[in-house]
N, CA and C atoms of all chains as a GROMACS GRO file, in nm:
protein
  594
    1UNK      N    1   3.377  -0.128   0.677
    1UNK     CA    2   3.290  -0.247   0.680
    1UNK      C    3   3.363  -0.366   0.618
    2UNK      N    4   3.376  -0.482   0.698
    2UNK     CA    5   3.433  -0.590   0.590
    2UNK      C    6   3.349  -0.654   0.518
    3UNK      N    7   3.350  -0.647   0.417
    3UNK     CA    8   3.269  -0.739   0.323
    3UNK      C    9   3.285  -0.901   0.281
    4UNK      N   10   3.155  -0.949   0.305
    4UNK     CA   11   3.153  -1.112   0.289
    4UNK      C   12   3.228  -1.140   0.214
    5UNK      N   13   3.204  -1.070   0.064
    5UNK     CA   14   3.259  -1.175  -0.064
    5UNK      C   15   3.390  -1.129  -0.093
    6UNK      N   16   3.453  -1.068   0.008
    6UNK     CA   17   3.660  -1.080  -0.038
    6UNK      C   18   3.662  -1.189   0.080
    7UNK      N   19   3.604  -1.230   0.233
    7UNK     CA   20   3.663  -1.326   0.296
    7UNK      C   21   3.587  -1.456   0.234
    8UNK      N   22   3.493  -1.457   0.191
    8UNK     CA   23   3.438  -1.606   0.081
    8UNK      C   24   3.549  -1.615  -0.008
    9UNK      N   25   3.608  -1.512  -0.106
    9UNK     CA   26   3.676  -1.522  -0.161
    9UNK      C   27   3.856  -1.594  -0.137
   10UNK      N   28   3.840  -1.569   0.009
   10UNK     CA   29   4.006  -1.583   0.048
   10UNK      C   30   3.994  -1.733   0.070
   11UNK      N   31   3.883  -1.761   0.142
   11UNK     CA   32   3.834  -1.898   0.175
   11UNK      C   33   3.848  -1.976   0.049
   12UNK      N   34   3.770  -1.981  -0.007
   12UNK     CA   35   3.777  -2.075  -0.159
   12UNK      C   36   3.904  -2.073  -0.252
   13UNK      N   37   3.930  -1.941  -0.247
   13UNK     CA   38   4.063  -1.961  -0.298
   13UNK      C   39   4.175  -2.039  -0.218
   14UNK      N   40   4.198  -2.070  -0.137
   14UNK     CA   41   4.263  -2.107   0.031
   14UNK      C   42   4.213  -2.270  -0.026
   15UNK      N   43   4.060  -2.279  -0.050
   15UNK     CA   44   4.073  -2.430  -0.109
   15UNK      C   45   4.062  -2.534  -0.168
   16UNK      N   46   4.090  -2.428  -0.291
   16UNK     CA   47   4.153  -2.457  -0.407
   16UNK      C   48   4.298  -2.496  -0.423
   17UNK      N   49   4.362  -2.382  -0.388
   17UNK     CA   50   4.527  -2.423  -0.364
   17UNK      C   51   4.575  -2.495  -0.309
   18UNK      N   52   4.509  -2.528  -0.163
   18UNK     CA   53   4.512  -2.644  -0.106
   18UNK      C   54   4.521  -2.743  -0.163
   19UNK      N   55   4.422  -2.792  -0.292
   19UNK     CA   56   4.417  -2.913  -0.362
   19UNK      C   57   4.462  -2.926  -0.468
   20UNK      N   58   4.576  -2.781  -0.452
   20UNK     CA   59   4.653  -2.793  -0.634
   20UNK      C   60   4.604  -2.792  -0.752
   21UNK      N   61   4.492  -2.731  -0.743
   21UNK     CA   62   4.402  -2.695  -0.845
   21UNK      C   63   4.423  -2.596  -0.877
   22UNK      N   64   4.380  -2.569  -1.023
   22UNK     CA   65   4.421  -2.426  -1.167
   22UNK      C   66   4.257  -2.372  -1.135
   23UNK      N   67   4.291  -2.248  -1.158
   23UNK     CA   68   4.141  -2.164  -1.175
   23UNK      C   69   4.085  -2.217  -1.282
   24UNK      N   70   4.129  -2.286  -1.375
   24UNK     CA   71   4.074  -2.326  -1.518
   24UNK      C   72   4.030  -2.492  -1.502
   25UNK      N   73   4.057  -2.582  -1.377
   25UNK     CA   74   3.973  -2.693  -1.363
   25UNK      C   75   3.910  -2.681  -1.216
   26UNK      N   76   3.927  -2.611  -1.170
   26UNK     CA   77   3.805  -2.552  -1.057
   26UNK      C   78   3.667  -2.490  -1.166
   27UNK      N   79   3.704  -2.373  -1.239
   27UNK     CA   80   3.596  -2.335  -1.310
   27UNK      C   81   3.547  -2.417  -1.366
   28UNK      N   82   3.586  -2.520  -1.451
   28UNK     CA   83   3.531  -2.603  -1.576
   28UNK      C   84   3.456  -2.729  -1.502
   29UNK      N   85   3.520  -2.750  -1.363
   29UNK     CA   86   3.470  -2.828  -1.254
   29UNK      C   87   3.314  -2.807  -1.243
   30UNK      N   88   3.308  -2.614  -1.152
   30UNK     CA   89   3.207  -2.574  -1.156
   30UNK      C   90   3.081  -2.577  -1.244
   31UNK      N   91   3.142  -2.529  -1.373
   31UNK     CA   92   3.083  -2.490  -1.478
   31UNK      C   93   3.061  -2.288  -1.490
   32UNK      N   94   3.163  -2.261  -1.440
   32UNK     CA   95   3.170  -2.132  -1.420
   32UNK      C   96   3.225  -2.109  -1.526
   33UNK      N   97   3.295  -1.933  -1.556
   33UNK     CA   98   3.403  -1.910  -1.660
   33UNK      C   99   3.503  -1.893  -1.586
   34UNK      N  100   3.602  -1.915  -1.597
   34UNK     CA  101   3.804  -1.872  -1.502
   34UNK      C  102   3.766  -1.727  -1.485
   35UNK      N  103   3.716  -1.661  -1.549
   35UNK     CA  104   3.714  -1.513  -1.575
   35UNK      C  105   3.582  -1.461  -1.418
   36UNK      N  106   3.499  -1.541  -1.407
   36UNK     CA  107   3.405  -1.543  -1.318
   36UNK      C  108   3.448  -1.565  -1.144
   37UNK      N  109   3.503  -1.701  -1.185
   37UNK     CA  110   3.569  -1.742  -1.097
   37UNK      C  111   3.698  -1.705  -1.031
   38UNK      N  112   3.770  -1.621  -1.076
   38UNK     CA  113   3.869  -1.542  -1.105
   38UNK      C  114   3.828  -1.434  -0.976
   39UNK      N  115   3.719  -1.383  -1.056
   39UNK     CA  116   3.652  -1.225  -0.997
   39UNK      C  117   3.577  -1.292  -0.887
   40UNK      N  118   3.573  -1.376  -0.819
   40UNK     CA  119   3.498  -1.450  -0.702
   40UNK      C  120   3.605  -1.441  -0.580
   41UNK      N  121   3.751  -1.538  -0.647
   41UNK     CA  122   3.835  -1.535  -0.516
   41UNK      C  123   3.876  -1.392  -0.492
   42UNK      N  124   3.888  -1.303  -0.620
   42UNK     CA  125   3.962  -1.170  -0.522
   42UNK      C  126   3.907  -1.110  -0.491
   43UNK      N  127   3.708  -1.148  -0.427
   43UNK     CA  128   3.622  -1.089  -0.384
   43UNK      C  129   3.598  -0.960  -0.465
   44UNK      N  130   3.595  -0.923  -0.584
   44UNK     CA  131   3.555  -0.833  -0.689
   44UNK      C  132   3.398  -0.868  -0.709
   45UNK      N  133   3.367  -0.969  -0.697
   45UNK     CA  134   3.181  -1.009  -0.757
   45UNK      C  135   3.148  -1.130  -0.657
   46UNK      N  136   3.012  -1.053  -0.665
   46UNK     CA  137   2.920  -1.158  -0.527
   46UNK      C  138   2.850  -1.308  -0.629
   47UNK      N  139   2.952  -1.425  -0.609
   47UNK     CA  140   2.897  -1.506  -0.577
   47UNK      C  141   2.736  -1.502  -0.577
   48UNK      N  142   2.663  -1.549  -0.649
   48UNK     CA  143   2.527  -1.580  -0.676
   48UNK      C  144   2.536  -1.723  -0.584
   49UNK      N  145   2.380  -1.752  -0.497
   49UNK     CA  146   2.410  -1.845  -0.401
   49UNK      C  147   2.395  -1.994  -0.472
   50UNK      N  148   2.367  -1.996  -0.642
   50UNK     CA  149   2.325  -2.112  -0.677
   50UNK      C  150   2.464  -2.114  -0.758
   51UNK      N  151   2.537  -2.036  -0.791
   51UNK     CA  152   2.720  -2.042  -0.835
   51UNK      C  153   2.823  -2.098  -0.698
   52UNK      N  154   2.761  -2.059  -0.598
   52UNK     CA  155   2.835  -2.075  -0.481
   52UNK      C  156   2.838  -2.198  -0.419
   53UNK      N  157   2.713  -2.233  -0.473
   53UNK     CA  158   2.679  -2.382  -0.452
   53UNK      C  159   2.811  -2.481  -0.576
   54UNK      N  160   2.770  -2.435  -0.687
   54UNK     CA  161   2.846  -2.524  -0.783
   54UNK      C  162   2.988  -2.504  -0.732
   55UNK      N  163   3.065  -2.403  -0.688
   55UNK     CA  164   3.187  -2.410  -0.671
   55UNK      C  165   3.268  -2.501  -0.573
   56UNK      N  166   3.172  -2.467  -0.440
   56UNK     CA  167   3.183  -2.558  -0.335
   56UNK      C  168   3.185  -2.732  -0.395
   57UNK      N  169   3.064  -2.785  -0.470
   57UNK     CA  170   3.063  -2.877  -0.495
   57UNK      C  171   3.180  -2.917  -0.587
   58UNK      N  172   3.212  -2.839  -0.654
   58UNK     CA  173   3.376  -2.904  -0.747
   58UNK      C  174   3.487  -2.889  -0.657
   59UNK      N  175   3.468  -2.819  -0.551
   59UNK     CA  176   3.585  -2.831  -0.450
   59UNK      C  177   3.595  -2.960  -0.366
   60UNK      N  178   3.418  -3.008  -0.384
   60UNK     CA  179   3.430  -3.118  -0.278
   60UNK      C  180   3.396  -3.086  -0.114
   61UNK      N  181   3.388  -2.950  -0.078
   61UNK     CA  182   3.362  -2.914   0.038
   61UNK      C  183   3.255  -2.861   0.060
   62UNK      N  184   3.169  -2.923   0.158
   62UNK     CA  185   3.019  -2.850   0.171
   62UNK      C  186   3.038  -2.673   0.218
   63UNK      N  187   2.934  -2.649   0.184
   63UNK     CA  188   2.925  -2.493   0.207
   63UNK      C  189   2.923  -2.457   0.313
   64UNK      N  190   2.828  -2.561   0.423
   64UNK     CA  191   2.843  -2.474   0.546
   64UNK      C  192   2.990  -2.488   0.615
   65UNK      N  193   3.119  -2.570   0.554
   65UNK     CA  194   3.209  -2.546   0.624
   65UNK      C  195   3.327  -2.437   0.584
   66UNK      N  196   3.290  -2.410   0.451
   66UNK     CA  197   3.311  -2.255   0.378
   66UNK      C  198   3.251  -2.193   0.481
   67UNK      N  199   3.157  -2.158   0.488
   67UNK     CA  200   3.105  -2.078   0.593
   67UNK      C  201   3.136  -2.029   0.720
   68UNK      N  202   3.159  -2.164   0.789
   68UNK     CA  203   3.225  -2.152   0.926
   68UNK      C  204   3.349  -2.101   0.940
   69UNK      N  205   3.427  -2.173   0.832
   69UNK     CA  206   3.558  -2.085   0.822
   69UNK      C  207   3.526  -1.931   0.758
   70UNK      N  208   3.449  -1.889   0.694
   70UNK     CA  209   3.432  -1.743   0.654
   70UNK      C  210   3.408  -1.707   0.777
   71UNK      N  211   3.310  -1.723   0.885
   71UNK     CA  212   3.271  -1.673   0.980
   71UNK      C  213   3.367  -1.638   1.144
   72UNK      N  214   3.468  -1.770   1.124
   72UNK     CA  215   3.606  -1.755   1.224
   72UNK      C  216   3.664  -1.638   1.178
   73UNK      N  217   3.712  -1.640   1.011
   73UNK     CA  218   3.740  -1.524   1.010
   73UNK      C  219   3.718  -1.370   1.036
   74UNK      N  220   3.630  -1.384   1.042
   74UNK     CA  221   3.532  -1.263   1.061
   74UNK      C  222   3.534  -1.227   1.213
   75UNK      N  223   3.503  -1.322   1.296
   75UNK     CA  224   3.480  -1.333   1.431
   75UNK      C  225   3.591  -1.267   1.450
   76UNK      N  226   3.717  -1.305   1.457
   76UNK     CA  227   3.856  -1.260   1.423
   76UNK      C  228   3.899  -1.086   1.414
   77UNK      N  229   3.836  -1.053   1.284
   77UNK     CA  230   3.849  -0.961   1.196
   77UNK      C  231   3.757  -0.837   1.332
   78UNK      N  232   3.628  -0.865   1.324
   78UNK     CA  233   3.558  -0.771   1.395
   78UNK      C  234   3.602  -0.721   1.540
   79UNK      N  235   3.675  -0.858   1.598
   79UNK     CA  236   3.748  -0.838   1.739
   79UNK      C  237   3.906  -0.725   1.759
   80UNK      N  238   3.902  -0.701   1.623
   80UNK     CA  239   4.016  -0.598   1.581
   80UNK      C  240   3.987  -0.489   1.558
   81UNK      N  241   4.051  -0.367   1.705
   81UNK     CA  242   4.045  -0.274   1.683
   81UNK      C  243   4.048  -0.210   1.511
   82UNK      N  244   3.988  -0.078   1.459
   82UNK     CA  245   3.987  -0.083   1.344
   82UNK      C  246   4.135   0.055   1.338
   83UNK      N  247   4.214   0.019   1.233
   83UNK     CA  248   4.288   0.155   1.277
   83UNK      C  249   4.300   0.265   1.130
   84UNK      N  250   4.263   0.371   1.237
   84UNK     CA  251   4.275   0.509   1.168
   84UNK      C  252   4.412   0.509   1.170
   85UNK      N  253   4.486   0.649   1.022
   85UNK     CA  254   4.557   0.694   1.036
   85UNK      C  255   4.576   0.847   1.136
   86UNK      N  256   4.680   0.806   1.174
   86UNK     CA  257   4.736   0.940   1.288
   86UNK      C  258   4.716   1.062   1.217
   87UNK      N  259   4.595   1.189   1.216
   87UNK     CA  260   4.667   1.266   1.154
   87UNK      C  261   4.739   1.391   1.230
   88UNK      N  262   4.795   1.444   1.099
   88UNK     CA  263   4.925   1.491   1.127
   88UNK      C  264   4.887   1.669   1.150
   89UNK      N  265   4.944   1.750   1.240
   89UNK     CA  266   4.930   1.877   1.226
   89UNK      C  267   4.973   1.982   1.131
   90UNK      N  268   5.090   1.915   1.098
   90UNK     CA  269   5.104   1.991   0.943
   90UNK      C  270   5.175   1.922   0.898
   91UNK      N  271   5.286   1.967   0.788
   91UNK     CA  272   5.399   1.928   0.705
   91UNK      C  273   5.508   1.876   0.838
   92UNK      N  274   5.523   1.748   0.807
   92UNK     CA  275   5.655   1.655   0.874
   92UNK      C  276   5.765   1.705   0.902
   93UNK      N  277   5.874   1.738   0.940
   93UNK     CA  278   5.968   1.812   0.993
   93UNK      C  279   6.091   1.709   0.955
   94UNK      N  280   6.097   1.604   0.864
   94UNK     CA  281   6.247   1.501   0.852
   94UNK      C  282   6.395   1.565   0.868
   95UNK      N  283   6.471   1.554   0.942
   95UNK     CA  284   6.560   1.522   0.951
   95UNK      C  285   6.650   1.453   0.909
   96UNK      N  286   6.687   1.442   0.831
   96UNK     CA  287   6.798   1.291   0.759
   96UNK      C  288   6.943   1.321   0.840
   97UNK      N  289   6.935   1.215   0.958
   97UNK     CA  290   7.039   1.171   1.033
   97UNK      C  291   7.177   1.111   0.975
   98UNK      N  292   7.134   1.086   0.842
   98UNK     CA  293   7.260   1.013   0.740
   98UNK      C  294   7.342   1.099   0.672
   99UNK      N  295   7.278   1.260   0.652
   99UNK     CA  296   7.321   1.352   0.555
   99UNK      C  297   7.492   1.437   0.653
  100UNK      N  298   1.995  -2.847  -0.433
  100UNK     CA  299   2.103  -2.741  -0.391
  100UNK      C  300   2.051  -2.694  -0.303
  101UNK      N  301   2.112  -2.667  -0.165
  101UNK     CA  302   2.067  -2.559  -0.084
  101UNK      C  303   2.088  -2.423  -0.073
  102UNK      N  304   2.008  -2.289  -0.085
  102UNK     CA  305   2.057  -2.174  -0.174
  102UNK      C  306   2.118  -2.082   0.008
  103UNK      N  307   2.237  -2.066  -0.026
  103UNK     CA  308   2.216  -1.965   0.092
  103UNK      C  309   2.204  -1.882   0.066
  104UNK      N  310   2.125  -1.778   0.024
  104UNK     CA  311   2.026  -1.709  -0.013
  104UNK      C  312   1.902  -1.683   0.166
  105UNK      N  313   1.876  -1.832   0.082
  105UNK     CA  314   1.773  -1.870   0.207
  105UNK      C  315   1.733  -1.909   0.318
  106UNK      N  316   1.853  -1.966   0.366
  106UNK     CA  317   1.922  -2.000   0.494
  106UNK      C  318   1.937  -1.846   0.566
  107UNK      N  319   2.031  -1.764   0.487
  107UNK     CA  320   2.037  -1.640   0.518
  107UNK      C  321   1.933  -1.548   0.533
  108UNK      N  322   1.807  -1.544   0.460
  108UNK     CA  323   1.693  -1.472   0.468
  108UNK      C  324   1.608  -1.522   0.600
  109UNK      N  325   1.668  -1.638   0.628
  109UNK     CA  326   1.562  -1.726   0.735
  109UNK      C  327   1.593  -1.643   0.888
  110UNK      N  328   1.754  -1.662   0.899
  110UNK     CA  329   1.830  -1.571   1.005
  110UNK      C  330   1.798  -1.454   1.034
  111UNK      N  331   1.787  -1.363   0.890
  111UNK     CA  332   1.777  -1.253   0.916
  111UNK      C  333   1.609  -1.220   0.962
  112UNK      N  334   1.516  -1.301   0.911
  112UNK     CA  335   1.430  -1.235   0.941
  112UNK      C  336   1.402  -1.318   1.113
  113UNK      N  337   1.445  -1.438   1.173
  113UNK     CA  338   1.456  -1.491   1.304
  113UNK      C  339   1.484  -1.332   1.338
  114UNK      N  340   1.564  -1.322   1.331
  114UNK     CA  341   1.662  -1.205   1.437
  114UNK      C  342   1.615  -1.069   1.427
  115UNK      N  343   1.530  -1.028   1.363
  115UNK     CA  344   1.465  -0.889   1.388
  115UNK      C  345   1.311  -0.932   1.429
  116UNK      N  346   1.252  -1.063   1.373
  116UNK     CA  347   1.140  -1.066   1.467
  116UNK      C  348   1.176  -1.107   1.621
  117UNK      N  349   1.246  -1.183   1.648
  117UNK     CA  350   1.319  -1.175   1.784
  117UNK      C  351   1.303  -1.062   1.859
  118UNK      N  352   1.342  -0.936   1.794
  118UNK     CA  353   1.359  -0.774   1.847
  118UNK      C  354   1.211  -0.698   1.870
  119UNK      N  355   1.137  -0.807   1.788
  119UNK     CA  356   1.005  -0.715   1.780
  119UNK      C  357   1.038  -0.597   1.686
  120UNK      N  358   1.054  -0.659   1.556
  120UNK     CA  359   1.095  -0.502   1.468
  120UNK      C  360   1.017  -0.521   1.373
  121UNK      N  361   0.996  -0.431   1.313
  121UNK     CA  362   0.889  -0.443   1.185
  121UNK      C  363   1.040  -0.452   1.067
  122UNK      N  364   0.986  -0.476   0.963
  122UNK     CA  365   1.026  -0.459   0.836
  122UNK      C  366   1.073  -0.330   0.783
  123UNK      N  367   0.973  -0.225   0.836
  123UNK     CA  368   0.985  -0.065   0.807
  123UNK      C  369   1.066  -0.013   0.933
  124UNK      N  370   1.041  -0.072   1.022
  124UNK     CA  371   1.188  -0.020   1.107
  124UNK      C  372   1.333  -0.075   1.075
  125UNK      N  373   1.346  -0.169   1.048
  125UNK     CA  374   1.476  -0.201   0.998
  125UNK      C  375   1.530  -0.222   0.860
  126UNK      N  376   1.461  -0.188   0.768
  126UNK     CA  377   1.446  -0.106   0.635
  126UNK      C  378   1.551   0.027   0.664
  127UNK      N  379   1.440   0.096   0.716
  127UNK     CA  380   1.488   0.240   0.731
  127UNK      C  381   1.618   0.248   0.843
  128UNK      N  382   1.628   0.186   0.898
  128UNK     CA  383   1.774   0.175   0.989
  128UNK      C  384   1.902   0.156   0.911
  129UNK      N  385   1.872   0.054   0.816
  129UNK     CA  386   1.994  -0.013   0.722
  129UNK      C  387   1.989   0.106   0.587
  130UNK      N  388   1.908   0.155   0.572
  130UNK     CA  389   1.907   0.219   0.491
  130UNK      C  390   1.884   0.154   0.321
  131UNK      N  391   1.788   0.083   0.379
  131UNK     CA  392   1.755  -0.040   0.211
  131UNK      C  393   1.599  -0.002   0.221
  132UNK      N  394   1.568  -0.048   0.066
  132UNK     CA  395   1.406  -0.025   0.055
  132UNK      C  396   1.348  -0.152   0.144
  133UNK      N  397   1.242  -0.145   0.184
  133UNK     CA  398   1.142  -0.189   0.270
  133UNK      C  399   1.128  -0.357   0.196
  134UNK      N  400   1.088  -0.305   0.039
  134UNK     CA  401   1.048  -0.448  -0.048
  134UNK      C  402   1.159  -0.512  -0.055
  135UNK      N  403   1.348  -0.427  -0.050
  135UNK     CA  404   1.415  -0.518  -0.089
  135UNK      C  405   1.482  -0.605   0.063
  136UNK      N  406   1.456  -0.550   0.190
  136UNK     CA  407   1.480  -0.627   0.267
  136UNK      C  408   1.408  -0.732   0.264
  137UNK      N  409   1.260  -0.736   0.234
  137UNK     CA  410   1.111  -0.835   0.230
  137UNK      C  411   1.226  -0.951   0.146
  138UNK      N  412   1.250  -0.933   0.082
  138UNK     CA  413   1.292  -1.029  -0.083
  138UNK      C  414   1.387  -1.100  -0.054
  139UNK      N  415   1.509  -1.016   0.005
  139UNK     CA  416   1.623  -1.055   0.132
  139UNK      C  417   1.567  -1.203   0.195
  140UNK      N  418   1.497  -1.148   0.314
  140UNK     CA  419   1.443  -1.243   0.409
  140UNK      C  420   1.382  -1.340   0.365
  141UNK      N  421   1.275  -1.340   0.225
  141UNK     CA  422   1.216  -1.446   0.153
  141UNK      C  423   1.320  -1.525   0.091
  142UNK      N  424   1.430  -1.502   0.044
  142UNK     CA  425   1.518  -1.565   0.013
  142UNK      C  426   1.524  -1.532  -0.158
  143UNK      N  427   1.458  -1.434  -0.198
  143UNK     CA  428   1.435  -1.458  -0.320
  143UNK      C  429   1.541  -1.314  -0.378
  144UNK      N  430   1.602  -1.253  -0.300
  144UNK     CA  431   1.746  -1.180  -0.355
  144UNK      C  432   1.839  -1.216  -0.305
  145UNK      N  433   1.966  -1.217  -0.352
  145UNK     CA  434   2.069  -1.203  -0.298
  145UNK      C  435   2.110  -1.073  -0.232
  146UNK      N  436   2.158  -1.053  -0.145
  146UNK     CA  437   2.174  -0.930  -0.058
  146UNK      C  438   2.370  -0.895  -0.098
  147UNK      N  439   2.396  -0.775  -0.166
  147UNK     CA  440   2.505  -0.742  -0.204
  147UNK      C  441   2.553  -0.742  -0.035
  148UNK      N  442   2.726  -0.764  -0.049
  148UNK     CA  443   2.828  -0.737   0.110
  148UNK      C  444   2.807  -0.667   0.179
  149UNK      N  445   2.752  -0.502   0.073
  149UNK     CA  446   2.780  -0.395   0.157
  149UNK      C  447   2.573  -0.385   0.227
  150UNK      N  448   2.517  -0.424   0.164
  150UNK     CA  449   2.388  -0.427   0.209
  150UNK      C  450   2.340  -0.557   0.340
  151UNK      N  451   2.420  -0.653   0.347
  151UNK     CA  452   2.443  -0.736   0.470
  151UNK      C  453   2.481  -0.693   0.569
  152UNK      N  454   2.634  -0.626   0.498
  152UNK     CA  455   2.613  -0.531   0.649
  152UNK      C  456   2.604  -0.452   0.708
  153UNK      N  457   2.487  -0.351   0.606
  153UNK     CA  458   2.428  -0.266   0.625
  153UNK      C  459   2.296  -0.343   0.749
  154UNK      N  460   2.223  -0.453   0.712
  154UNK     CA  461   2.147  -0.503   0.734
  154UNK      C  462   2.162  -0.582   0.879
  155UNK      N  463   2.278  -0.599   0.872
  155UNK     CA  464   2.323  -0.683   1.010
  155UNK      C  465   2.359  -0.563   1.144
  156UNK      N  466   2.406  -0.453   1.073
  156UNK     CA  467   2.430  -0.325   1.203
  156UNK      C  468   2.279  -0.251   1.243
  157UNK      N  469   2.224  -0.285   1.146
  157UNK     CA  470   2.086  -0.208   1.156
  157UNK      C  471   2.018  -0.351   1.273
  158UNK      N  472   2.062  -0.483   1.286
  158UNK     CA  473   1.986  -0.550   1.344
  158UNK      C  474   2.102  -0.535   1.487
  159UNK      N  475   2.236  -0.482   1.480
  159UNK     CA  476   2.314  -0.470   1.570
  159UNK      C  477   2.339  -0.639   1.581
  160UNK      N  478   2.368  -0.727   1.509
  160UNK     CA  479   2.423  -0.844   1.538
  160UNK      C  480   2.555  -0.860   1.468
  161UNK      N  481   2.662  -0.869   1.479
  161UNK     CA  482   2.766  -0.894   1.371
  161UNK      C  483   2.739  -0.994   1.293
  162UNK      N  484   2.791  -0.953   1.203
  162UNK     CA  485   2.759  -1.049   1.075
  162UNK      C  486   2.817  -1.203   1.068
  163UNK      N  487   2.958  -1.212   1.162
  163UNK     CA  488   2.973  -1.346   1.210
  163UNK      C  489   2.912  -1.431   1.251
  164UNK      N  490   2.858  -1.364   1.364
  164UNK     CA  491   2.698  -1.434   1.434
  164UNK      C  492   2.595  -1.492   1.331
  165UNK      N  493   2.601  -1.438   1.260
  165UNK     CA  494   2.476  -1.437   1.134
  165UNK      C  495   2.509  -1.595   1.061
  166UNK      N  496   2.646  -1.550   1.026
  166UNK     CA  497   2.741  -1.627   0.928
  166UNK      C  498   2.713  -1.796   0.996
  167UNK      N  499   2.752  -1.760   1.140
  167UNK     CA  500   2.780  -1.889   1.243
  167UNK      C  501   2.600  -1.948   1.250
  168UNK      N  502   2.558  -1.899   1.222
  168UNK     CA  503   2.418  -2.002   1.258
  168UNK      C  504   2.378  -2.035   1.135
  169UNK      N  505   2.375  -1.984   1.006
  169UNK     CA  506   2.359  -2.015   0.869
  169UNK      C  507   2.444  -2.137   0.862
  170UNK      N  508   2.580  -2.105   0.907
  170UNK     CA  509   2.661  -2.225   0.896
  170UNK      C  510   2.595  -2.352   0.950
  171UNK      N  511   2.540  -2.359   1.089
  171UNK     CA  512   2.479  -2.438   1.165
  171UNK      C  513   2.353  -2.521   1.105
  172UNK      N  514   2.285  -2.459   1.083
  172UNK     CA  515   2.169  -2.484   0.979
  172UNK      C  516   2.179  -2.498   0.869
  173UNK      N  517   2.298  -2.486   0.814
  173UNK     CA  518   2.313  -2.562   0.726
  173UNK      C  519   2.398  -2.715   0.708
  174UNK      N  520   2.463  -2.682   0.797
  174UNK     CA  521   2.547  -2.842   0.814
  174UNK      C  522   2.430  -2.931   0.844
  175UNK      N  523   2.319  -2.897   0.935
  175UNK     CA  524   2.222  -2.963   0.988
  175UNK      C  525   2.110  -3.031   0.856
  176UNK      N  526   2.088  -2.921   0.757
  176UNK     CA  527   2.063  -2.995   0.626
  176UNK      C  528   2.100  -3.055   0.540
  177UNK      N  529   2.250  -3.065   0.527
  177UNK     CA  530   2.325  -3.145   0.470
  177UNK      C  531   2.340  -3.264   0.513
  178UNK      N  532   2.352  -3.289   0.640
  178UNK     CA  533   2.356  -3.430   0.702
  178UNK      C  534   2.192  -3.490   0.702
  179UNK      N  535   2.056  -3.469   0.617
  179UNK     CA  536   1.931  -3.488   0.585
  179UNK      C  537   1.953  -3.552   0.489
  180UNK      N  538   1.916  -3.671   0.474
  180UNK     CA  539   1.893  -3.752   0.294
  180UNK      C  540   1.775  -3.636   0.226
  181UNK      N  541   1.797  -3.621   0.125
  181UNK     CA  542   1.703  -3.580  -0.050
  181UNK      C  543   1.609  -3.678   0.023
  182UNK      N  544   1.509  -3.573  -0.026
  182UNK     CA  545   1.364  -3.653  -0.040
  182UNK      C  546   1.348  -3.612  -0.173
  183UNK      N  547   1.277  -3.726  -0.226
  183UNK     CA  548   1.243  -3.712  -0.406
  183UNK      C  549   1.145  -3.754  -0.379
  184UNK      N  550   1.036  -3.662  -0.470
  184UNK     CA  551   0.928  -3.747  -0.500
  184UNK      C  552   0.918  -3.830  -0.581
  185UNK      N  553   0.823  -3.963  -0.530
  185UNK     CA  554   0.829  -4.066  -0.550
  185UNK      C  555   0.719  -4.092  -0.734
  186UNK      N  556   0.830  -4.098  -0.778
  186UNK     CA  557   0.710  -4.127  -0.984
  186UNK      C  558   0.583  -4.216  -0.994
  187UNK      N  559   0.558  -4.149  -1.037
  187UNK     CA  560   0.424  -4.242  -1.040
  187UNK      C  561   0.401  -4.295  -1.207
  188UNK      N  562   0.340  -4.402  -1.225
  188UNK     CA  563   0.364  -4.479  -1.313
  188UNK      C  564   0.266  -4.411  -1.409
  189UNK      N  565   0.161  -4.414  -1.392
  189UNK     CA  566   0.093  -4.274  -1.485
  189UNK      C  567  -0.047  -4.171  -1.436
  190UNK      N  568  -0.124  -4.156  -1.476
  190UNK     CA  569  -0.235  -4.074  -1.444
  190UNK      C  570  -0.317  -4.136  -1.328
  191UNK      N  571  -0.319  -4.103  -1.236
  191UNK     CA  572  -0.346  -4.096  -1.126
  191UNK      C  573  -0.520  -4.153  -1.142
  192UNK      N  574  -0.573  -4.258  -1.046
  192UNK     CA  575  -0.714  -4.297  -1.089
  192UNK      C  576  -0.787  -4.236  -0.946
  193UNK      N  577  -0.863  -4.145  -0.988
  193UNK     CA  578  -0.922  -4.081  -0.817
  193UNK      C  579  -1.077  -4.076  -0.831
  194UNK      N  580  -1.117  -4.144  -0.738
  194UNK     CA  581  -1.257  -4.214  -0.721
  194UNK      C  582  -1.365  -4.104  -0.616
  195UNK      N  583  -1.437  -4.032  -0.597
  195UNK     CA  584  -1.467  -3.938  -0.496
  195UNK      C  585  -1.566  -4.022  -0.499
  196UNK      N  586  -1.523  -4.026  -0.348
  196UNK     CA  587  -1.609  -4.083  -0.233
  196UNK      C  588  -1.738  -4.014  -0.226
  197UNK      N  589  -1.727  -3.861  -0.216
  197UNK     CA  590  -1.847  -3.804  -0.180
  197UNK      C  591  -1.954  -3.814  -0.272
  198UNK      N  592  -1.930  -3.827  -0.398
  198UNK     CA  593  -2.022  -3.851  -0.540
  198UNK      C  594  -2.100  -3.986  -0.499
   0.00000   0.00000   0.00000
């Protein structure tokens, strides 16, 4: 399942950096903690929608265009086959061609 | 502030009354309590990642889709001036007519 709040997270973080901004005047922007805000971009913690609001607003970018870009991504993401690993019938058989 | 919270609760519950679904059918599909989808849709929880899209496969819409019209409706309120109510200078003088 992909989960919202690591691609919210990639998003905001995406633009932040963009504007050369420190997690420590984005947060203080917000009124968040760095430590909060921190655990937001690497999608570790859901964004509360009235925090999500303040962040956006110290970024300067309305939410619904956070959004839209969360949602391209996604559009994106879901259109991708999902891939399993191959499994294997038993123990690998290597060869080392170098030996 | 506009909470998306509630933007999001608005969608979700558009899109399963759309289906003709009850609450207790798509409760029990997503595998969430009944009251906490209700709360969801009222806008008055936040819905954790993995319960969105729990909530969004149970409505069979991808969650992009979801994402993309929240987005929509919300750009659409943002471009709305604040209405404030208007102060009133003090205690209100109300005369009944019917007396």
């Amino acid at each position: 399942m992909i989960l919202l709040r690591r691609l919210l997270g990639d998003v905001l973080r995406e633009r932040r950096r963009d504007q050369g901004r420190t997690l420590r005047e984005v947060s203080a922007a917000a009124r968040v903690s760095l430590g909060y805000l921190s655990e937001v971009e690497r999608g570790q913690k859901e964004a509360s929608s009235e925090l999500l609001g303040s962040i956006c607003e110290a970024l300067d970018v309305p939410l619904s265009e956070v959004l839209r870009e969360v949602s391209d991504n996604l559009a994106l993401a879901e259109s991708l086959p999902l891939v399993h690993p191959v499994p294997t019938p038993g123990p690998l058989h290597v060869t080392n061609v170098a030996a």
